[in-house]
Residue, then its C-alpha position, 0 to 999 in steps of 0.5 A: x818357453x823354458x823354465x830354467x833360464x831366471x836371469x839373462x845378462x847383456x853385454x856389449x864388446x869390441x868396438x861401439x856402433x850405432x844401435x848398441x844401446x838401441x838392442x840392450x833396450x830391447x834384451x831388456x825389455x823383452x827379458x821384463x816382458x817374460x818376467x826374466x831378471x836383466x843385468x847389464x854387463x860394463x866393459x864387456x868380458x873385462x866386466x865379466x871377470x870383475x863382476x860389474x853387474x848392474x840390475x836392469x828394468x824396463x825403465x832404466x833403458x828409457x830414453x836410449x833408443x836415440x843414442x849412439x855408442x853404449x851405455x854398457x861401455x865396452x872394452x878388449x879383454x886380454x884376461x878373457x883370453x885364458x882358461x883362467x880367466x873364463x874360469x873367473x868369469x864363470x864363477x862371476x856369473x854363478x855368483x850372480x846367479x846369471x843364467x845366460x849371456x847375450x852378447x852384442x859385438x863383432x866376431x871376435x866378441x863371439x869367439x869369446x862366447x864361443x869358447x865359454x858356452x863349450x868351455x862350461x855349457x854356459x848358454x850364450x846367443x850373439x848380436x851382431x853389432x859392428x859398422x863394417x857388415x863383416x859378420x857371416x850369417x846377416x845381410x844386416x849387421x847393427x850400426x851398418x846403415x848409420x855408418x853408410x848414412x854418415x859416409x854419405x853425408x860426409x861425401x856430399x859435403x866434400x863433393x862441394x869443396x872438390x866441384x869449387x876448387x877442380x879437386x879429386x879428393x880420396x876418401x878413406x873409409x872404414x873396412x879393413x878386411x871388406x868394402x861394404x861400406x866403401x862399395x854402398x857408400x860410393x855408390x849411393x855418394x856418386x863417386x867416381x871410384x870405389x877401391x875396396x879389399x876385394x877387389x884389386x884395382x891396380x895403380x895403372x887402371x885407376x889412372x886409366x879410370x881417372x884419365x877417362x873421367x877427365x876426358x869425360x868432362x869432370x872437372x872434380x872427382x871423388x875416389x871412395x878407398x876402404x881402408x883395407x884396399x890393397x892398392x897402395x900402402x895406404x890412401x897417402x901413398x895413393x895421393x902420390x901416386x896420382x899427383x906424379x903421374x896426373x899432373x892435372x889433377x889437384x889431389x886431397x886426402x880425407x880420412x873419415x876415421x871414427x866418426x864412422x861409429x858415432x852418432x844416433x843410429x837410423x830407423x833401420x839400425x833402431x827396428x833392426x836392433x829392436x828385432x834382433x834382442x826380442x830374437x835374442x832373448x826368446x831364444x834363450x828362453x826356448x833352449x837355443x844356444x850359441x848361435x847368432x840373431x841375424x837378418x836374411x830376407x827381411x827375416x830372423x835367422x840363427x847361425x850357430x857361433x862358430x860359422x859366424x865367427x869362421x864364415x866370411x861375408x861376401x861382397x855383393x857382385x851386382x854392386x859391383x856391375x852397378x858402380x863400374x856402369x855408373x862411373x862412366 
């Protein structure tokens, strides 16, 4: 282990997901493990540039395991943006004597870390941390598998509503730029129909799709949509379309939205953010430097910054095979 890294900061940026707090405890711990100083970073790089460090030990990150959301708070930083910004970041963090950066968010928090570590040498590693599972270089991305769980549950529960009244209910979720969690969660919830970005569907072969389930015998069906689907302007639109078209279906939109985030993250988001800030950490120690921690094949991966931040994550084509066989 190196020698020249004393004290390591943890942050969290861009948006919350379930296993945040679960990794901070984990940089945390591993960092009082080597016998490194820890301090939390609040408001992400906002945080930075104000200098809002906090001291941390292996009991201040007791009891957060089990919570969802983060305990550091997080925030977008427009100031960051700019060279004069950094520069104040910078100083910030000598000042502090913080030696390197962990930094727990999606790609647009690592590009923010990208540009910094190239900027002034200053030696950062990312976690990924967001729902969408849009990062390239994890099969796994922190606060994935709780979303999906969450997705799921709240599926199952409007299925009940939509088998009472003979309803097809569109259900939008999150992704805007990909279907993962539409695809596993349509899969996993039964749905009849998964729209995700892509892949293009088309208004005509849904109807077709949904005309198919009706002579099949359903008397209810669920349409999983990821918000970033191309079909219709949005899941509204969609409602329209279908009501216009199908007289005999009774149509109802629910938009999950945020609840997505929220909640105590799953076992697997707990182990998964527990390995990924032991990786993190001893990373660091060991000279690495801006690259990523990532999951591939039950394994600890680094992928260095700019391919995670320029890499695209690929749907899983299989999966796709799977729910096309499965809504018949």
């Amino acid at each position: 282990m190196s020698n020249s890294i004393k004290k390591i900061g943890v942050m969290t940026s861009g948006g919350d997901s379930p296993g945040m707090n679960a990794a901070i405890r984990s940089v945390v711990r591993t960092c009082a493990y080597h016998n490194v100083k820890c301090v939390g970073i609040y408001r992400g790089y906002e945080g930075v540039m104000d200098g809002d460090f906090k001291d941390m030990d292996a009991r201040s990150v007791k009891d957060i395991v089990n919570k969802g959301g983060t305990i550091l708070k997080s925030a977008r930083s427009k100031d960051f943006r700019t060279p004069e910004g950094r520069k104040i970041a910078h100083q910030k963090l000598k000042n502090a004597g913080v030696d390197a950066l962990v930094v727990i968010g999606g790609d647009g928090s690592f590009n923010g870390g990208l540009i910094f570590n190239q900027e002034f040498d200053f030696p950062v590693i990312g976690i990924p941390g967001t729902i969408d599972n849009d990062i390239f270089g994890t099969s796994h991305t922190l606060g994935f598998d709780t979303a999906l769980n969450t997705v799921v549950e709240c599926i199952d529960k409007i299925r009940d509503t939509a088998s009472s009244h003979n309803r097809l209910f569109f259900v939008e979720v999150m992704g805007r730029d990909v279907g993962h969690i539409a695809l596993n969660a349509g899969i996993g919830a039964g749905a009849e129909e998964i729209l995700i970005p892509e892949e293009n569907l088309g208004l005509e072969r849904l109807l077709e799709s949904l005309q198919r389930s009706k002579r099949s015998g359903k008397s209810s069906s669920i349409v999983v949509v990821a918000e970033g689907d191309k079909i219709g302007k949005n899941v509204f639109e969609l409602k329209d379309y279908v009501e216009t078209n199908l007289d005999e279906y009774d149509v109802r939109v629910s938009v999950l939205g945020h609840m997505q985030r929220g909640g105590p993250p799953s076992c697997f988001d707990r182990v998964l953010a527990s390995r990924m800030g032991v990786k993190a950490v001893e990373s660091l120690l060991e000279g690495k430097s801006s690259v990523m921690v990532g999951l591939s094949d039950g394994k600890m991966i680094l992928t260095p910054l700019e391919q995670a931040v320029k890499g695209k994550s690929q749907i899983n084509r299989e999966l796709l095979r799977v729910s096309e066989i499965m809504s018949t």
